[in-house]
N, C-alpha and C positions, 0 to 999 in steps of 0.2 A: 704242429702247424696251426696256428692260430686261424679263425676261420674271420672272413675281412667282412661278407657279406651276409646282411640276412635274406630270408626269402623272401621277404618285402622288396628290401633294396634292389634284388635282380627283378623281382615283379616290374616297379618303377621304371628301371635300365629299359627292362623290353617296351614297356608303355612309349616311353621318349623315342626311342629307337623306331617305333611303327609311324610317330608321330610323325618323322620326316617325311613319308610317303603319302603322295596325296590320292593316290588309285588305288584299288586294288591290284590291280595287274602289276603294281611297283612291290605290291604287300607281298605278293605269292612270290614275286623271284625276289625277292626279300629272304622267306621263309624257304624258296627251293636252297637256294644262295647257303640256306644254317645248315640242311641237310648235307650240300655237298663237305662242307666242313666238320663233319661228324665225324669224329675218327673212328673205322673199322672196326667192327666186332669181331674177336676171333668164331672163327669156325666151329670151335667146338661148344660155343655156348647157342649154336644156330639148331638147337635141337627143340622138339615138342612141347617137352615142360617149357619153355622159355616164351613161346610163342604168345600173344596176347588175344584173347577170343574176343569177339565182339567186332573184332576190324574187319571191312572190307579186302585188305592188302595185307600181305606177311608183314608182320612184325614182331620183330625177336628182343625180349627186353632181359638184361641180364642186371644184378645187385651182386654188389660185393659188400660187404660188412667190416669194418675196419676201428677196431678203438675208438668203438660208440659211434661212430658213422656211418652213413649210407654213401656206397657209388655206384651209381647209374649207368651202363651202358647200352647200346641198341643198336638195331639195324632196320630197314625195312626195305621192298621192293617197290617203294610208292616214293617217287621224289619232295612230294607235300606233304606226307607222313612221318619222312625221315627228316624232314624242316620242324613240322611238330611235336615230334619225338623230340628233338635235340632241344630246343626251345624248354621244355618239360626236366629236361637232362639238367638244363643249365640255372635251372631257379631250384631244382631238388635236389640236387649231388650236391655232396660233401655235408648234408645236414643228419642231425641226429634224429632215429624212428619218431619221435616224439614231435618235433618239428616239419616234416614229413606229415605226420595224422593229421598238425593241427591248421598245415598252410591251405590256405583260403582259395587259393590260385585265381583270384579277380584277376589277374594280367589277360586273363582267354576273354573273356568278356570287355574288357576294357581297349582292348585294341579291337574289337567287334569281330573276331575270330567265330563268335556263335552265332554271329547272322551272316556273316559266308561262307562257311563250310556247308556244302551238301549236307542232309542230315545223315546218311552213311558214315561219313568222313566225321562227324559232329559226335554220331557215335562211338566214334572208332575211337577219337579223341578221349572220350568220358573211361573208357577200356583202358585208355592207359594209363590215366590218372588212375583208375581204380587199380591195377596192377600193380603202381610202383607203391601207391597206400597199403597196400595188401602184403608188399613185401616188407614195408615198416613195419606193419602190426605182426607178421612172422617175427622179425627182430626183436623186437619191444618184446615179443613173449617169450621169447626164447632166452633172451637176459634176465629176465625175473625171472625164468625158471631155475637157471644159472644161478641167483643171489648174487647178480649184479647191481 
């Protein structure tokens, strides 16, 4: 399956997309609005290792590895976490560890996500960026240890 978008292009997508909202109040059920759209995590990946420290609210991120790619899934018990979870989901799924390491992720900043977030919430954000990097760089090492 050919892959259509880069992680630029969904960056862009979500830019435009915030772009329409002229509140914040429009932004957050914007963002509750991605959460509820998150398709379900199974239960059995809702376990400790999976959980992402740093956050205020549970949040459960799971990677699946698949013929040089990464898929992202998650949950969380925080309606504007599981908006920003998904959101994170949607510009890093389906890309290879390497692309993953290397994305920039200016979309958080650019729609001004780091001057409304609480900074909790701002943290908590950085926590899963670093998680899902974290779970590239597991990848990436794990195929070159392979002699992929």
């Amino acid at each position: 399956m050919g892959k259509v978008n880069t992680i630029q292009d969904t960056e862009n997508e979500i830019v435009e997309e915030f772009g329409l909202f002229d509140s914040w109040d429009d932004k957050y059920e914007y963002i509750i609005d991605l959460g509820k759209r998150l398709p379900p995590l199974d239960d059995k990946y809702k376990v400790d290792e999976n959980k992402v420290r740093g956050c205020q609210s549970t949040v459960w991120l799971h990677a699946d590895y698949k013929d040089g790619y990464i898929y992202f899934s998650a949950d969380s018990d925080a309606v504007i976490v599981k908006g920003l979870i998904s959101m994170l989901i949607r510009v890093l799924t389906n890309h290879t560890p390497d692309e993953i390491l290397n994305a920039k992720l200016e979309f958080i900043d650019r729609i001004g996500m780091t001057k409304h977030l609480a900074q909790t919430r701002s943290n908590g954000l950085l926590s899963m960026v670093k998680q899902m990097k974290n779970f590239a760089l597991a990848y990436k090492l794990k195929m070159e240890s392979n002699g992929n």
